[in-house]
C-alpha positions as CSV (number, residue, x, y, z in Angstrom):
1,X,131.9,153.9,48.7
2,X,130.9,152.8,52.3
3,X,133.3,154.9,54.9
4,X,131.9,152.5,57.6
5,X,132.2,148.8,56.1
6,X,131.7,145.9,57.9
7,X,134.2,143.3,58.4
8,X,134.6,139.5,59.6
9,X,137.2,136.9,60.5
10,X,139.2,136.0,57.3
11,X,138.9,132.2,56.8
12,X,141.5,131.6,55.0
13,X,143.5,133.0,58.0
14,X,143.4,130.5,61.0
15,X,145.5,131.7,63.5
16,X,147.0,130.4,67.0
17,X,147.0,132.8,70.0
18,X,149.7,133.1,73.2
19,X,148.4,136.0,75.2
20,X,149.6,137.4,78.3
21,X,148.2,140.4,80.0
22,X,146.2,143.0,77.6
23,X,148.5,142.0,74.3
24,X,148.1,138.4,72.4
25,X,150.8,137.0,70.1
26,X,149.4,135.6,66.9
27,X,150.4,132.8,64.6
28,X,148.6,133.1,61.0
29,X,148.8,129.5,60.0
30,X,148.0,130.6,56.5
31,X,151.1,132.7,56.1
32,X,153.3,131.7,58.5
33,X,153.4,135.2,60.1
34,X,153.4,136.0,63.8
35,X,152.4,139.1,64.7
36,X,152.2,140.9,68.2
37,X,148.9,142.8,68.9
38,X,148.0,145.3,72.0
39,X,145.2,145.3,73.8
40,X,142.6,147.4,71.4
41,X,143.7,145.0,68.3
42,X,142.5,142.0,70.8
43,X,139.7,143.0,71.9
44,X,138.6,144.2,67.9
45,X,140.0,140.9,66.9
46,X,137.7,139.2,69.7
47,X,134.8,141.2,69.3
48,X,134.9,139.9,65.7
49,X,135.4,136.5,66.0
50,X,131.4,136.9,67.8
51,X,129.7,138.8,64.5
52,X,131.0,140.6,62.1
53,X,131.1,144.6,62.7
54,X,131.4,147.7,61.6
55,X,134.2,150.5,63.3
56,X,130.9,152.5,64.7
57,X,129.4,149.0,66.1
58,X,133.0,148.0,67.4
59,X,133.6,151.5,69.1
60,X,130.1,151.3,71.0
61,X,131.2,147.4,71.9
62,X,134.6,148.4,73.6
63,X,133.5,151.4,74.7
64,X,133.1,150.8,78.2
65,X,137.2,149.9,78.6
66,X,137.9,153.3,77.1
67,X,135.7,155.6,79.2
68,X,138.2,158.1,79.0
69,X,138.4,158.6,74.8
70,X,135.9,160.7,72.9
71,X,133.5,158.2,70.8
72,X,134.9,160.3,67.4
73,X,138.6,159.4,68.6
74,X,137.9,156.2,69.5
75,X,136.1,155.1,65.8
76,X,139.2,156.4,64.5
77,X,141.5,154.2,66.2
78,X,139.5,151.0,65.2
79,X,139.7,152.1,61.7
80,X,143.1,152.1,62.0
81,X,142.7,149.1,63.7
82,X,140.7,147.6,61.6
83,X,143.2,148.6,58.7
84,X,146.5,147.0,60.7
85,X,144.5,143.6,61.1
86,X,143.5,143.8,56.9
87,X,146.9,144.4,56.2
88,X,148.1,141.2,57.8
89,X,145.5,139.5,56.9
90,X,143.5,138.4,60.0
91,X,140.5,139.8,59.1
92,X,138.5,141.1,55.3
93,X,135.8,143.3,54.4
94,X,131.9,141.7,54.3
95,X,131.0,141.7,50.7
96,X,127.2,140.4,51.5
């Protein structure tokens, strides 16, 4: 099993954004579900609207906003990330 996957954009998950400082409200079209996300969840969320990623390719992407948190530490908060945005259905493993 791949610990790292990589993950996209789920398609059948357009969504509408309202964002105000670091945090974004988003509307899943799909589902009808709004969700609020903080500024990590954003930027993940942005940084995979460009190319699909992995949680290693993500943290060495954002890295430069979170100077201050240990690369280790900071994978594991985009996997949980990564997890939150899969379990509301914004975004899906890449099966290629």
């Amino acid at each position: 099993m791949n610990t790292d996957p990589l993950w996209k954009i789920s398609a059948s998950s357009p969504i509408e954004w309202a964002s105000w400082g670091d945090n974004a409200v988003v509307y899943n079209i799909g589902s009808g579900d709004t969700h609020l996300l903080e500024a990590t969840t954003v930027e993940v969320y942005l940084a995979l609207e460009q190319t699909p990623s992995t949680a290693t390719q993500l943290s060495q992407e954002i890295k430069p906003l979170f100077e201050d948190i240990e690369t280790h530490a900071l994978i594991q908060h985009i996997q949980n990330v990564l997890w939150h945005l899969d379990d509301i259905g914004l975004i899906e493993p890449d099966t290629l």
